[in-house]
N, C-alpha and C positions, 0 to 999 in steps of 0.2 A: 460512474462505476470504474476502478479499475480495468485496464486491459489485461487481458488474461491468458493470449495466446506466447508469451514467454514459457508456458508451460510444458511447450514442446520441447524444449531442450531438454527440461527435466527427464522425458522419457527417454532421449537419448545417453542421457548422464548415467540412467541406468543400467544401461548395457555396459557403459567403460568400466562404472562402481563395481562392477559383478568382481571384474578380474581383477578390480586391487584389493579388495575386501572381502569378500565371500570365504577365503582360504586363511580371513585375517584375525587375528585376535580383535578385542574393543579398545586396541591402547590408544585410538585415536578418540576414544572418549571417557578411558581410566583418570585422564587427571584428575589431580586432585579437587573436590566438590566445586564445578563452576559456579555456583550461587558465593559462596561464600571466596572464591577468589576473586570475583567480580565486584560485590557489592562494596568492598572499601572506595571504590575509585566513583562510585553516586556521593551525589552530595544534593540533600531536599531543601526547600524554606519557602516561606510566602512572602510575597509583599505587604505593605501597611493595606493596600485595597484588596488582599485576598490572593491573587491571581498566584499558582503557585508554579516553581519554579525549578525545574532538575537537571543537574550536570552532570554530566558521566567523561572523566579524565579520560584519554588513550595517547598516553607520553611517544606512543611508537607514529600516531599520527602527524603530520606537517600543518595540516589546519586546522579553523573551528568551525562549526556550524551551527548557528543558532536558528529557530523556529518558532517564530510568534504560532501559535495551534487555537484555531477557532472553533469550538464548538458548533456544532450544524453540519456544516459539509452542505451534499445535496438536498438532506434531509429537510433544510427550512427555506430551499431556494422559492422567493416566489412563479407560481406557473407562469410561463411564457417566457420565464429571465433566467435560463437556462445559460452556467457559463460565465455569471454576474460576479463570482467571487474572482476567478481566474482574471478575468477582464479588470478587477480592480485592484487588484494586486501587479497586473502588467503595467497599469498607469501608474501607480504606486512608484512604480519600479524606473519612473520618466525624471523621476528629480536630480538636477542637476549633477549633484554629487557623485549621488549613483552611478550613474554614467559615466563621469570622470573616471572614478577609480574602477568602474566595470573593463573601460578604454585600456586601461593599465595591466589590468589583469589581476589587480588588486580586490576585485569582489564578484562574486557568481550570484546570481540571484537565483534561489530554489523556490517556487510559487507552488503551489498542490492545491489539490480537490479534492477528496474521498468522499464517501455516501454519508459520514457522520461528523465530518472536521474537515477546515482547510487551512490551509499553513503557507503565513507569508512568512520567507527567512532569508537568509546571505550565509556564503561560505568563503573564507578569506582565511589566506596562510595567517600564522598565531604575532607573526611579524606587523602586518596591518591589522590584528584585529580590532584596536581601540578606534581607527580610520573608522575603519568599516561600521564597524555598530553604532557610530555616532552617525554618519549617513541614514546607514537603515532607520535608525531609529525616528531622526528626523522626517524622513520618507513618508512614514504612518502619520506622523504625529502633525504633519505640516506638509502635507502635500503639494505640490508647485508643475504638476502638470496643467500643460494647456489643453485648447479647444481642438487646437492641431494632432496633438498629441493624443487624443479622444478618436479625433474620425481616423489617423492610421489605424492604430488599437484595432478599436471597433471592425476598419476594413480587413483586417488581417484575421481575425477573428472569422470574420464571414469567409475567409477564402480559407481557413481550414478548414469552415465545416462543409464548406464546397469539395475539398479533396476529401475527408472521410466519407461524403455522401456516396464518394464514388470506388471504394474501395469494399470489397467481396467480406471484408471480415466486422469491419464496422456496419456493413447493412445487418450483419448478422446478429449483432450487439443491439442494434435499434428495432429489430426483429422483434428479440425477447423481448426486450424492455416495453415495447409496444404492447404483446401480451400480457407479462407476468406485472408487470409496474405501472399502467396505464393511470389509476386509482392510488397508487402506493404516495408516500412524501420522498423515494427515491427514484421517483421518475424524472425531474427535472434537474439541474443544477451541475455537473461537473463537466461538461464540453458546453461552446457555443452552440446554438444548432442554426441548421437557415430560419428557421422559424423563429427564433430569438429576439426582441426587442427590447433593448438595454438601452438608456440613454444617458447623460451623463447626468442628470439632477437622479437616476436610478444609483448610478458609482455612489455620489453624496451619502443619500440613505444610506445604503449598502453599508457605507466606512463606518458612516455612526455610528450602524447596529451593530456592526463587528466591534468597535473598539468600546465591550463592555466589559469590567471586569471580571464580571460574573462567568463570562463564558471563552474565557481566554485560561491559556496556558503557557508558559514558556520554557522550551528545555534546549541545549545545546549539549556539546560531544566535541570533542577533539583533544589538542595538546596542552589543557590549559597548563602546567608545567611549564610552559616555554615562557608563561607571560609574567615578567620579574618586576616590572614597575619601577624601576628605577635602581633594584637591589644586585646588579650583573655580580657586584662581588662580593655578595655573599652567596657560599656554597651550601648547598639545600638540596634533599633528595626529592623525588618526583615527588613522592608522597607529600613531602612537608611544604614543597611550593605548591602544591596545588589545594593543600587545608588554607595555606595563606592568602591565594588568591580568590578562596570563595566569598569570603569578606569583603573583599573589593570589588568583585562581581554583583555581589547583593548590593551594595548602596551603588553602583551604575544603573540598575538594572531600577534602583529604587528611584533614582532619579529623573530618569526618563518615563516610568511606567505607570510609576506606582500613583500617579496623580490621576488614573482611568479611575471613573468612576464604576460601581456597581450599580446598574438596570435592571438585577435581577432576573437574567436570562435562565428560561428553562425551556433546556433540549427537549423535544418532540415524540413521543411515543411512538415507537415504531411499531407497527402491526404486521406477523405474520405473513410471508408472500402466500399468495391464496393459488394452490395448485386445481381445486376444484372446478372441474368445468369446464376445464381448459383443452380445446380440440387442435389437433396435433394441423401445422400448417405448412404449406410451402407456397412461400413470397417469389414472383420474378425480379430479378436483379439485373437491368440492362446490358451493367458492365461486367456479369459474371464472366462474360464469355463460355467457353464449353466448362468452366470449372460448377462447382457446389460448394456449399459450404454450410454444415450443420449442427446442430446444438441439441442433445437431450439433455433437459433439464428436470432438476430434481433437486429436493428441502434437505439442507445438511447443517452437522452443527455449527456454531459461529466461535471465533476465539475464544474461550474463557468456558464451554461447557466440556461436564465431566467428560465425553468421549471424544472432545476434539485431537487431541495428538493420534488416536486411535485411527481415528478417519483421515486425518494427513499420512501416513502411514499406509490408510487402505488405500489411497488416490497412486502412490508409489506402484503399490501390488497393481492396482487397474492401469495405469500408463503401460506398466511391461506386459501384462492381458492383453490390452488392446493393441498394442505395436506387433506382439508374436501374431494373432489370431487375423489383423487386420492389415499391418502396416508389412508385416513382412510375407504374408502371402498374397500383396497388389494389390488389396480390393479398397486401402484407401491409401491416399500421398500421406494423411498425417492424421494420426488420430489419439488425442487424449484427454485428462481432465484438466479441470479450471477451476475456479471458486471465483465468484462475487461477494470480495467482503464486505459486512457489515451487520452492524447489529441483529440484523437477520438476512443469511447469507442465500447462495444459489450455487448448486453442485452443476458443474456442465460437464458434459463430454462432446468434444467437437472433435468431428469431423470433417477432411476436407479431403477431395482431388477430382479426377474428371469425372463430365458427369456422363453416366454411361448406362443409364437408365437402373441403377440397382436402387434394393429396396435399402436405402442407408437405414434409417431406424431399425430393421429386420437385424441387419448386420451389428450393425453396437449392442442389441439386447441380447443378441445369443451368442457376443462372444464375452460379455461380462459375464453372462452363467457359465464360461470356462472360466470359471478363479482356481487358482491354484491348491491344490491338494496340500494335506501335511506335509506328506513329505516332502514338496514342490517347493514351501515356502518357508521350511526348516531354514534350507543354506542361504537363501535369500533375504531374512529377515534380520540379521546383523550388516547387510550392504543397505537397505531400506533405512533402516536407522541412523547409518553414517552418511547417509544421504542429505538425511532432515536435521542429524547435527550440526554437520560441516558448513549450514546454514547459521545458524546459530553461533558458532565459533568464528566463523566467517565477519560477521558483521563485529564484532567485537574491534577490530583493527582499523573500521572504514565508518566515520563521521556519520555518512548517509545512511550506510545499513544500519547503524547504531539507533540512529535517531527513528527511522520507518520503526524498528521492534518496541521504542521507548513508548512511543506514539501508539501504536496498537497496544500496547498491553495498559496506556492509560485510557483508551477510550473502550477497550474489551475486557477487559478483564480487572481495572481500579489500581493497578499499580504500577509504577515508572518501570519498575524492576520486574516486574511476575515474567518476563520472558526466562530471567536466568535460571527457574527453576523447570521449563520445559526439559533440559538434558535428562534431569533426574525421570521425570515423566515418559518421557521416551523410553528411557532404559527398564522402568520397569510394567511395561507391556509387555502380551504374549501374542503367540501367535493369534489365539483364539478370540479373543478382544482384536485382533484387526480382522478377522472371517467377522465375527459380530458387527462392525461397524461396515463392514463390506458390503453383506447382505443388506441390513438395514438402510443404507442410504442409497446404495447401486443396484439394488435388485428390487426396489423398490417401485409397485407400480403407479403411485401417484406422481405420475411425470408429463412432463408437457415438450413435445417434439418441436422443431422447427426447422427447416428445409430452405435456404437462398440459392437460387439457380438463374439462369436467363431462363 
């Protein structure tokens, strides 16, 4: 699962956004139609084995980032081999090459896990990128880690999940999950855990099954502009070197890839988290010390369904709710929302601070039924919006953000591109469609409590 306590900022960003926005026009998102200034700079194709493939240009950035995208994620980790893709993708990561030009500073390894994909890739300035993707590529295709390099791995593994075991907000993660995912195919698979037994004829497997065409993707992001092949003097605008260099991309990319065969891999049917039944709990946590740390959780929509921006919106409205109601009159150190994405998601509200015997669930449920009135959420809801923009526009400039929305919006929602038409989406919601997705997913009483305290 994603971690999801970054969310805290967000609640504080909404208090700054008040005063640069609230008094502001929309010019910070009157450009002209993002969708269509954006999408000249995608470029789609497949390989001869299927595996398809999407580049998105950003001439203003310095590097490139490319992302082998695995279908499965958590979703098909086998029980007990929780952790197995990250683990092999760190070994992956042992080959010689690698490492050299890692040493240099010539290559980043960027490794991920999500509930529905995981992604082995490298990010290297547009100067070394030919270096770099010939390594990487090698890395998958020919791995040359040792036995040595297995038991570090492996131990190093086991000693982070030794420090999340001991840390107040990851019990609180293993809390839920223990509840809500116990039965689910998202219970296993994106951290090591102590209970974990991987071994390395497990890696083996592992690589096989990942390296099917069927269930592969591959998309990059950055300067490709920069990369001239040999043509320094001829003068070419971004646009033109970078139509040029797609062709030369594709038969690299054909050359190294395109030889995966198709397995015929099909992703896993996700079923519904089952809030039914589910009796509200409070876990002791050794290392709380006098703190708490709590989650109510609750069914919300996933990317790609008709009220989702509605409800990112409403998550907005509820952070500044609960920080007035809670965080600014003491009764908690920090308190707001989260999501667990994935093809079927999990709305949290977490709360944290000392624990001083209050009824915390009491207190989160009766300050979400303080939502903000019309007229409350009148001058607030053009700062709301530039909030979930600036997001959006944001990532346009940065490799990484680029790549996380490409990513989502082709495992949520079927397109490389469906994020760039979010602006529009945004824009044309009302207040009343974020009160509707408010109530419906926050005031909703099919909810399952949870409490980490010493």
């Amino acid at each position: 699962m994603k971690i999801f306590f970054e969310k805290t900022a967000i609640a504080i960003l909404i208090f700054i956004s008040l005063n640069l926005f609230s008094c502001a026009s929309n010019r910070g998102r009157e450009t002209a139609n993002f969708y269509e200034e954006n999408i000249a700079s995608f470029a789609e194709f497949s390989l001869s084995n299927g595996i398809p493939v999407v580049l998105k240009n950003i001439p203003s950035e310095k590097n490139i980032e490319l992302r082998l995208l695995f279908e499965g994620g958590a979703s098909t980790c086998p029980r007990g081999k929780s952790g197995i893709d990250l683990l092999t993708f760190e070994l992956l990561s042992q080959s010689a090459a690698v490492k050299a030009l890692s040493s240099h500073g010539k290559y980043f390894c960027v490794n991920l896990c999500a509930n529905d994909f995981s992604t082995y890739g490298f990010s290297s300035s547009a100067e070394y990128f030919d270096e770099a993707f010939e390594a990487f590529a090698q890395s998958i295709l020919h791995p040359d880690f040792s036995h040595e390099d297995y038991l570090k791995k492996e131990s190093s593994a086991e000693n982070a999940a030794l420090d999340r075991s001991e840390n107040l907000h990851f019990a609180l993660l293993d809390a839920v999950s223990e509840n809500l995912l116990r039965t689910h195919p998202y219970y296993d698979g994106i951290f090591y855990k102590s209970t974990s037994r991987v071994s390395e004829y497990d890696i083996e497997e592992n690589l096989k099954n990942l390296l099917d065409a069927s269930r592969m993707k591959i998309i990059a992001a950055g300067n490709f502009s920069a990369l001239r092949y040999g043509e320094k003097t001829q003068r070419l605008s971004q646009e033109e070197s970078f139509a040029k260099n797609v062709g030369r991309i594709q038969e690299t990319l054909e050359e190294f890839f395109g030889a995966i065969p198709a397995n015929g891999f099909s992703a896993p049917q996700i079923p519904e988290i089952n809030f039914a039944n589910k009796k509200d709990e409070k876990k002791e946590f050794e290392f709380a010390g006098n703190y708490y740390c709590a989650a109510l959780c609750q069914k919300c929509p996933s990317r790609g369904d008709a009220d989702y921006e509605a409800f990112a919106l409403a998550t907005l409205a509820a952070d500044y709710v609960l920080r007035r109601e809670l965080v600014q009159k003491n009764i908690a150190t920090s308190c707001g929302t989260a999501i667990l994405n994935g093809k079927q998601s999990v709305a949290l509200i977490v709360s944290n601070g000392i624990n001083e015997g209050r009824d915390v669930k009491e207190n989160i449920t009766t300050a979400l039924k303080k939502f903000l009135n019309a007229e409350e959420l009148a001058p607030l809801l053009n700062a709301f919006k530039n909030i979930y923009a600036s997001k959006i526009y944001a990532s346009e400039k940065n490799c990484y953000a680029t790549l996380e929305q490409i990513a989502s919006s082709i495992f949520y929602e079927g397109s490389a591109s469906e994020y760039l038409k979010r602006i529009e989406r945004i824009e044309k919601i009302s207040a009343e469609e974020i009160r509707a997705a408010y109530e419906k997913y926050f005031l909703s009483e099919e909810n399952f409590f949870i409490e980490v305290e010493n």
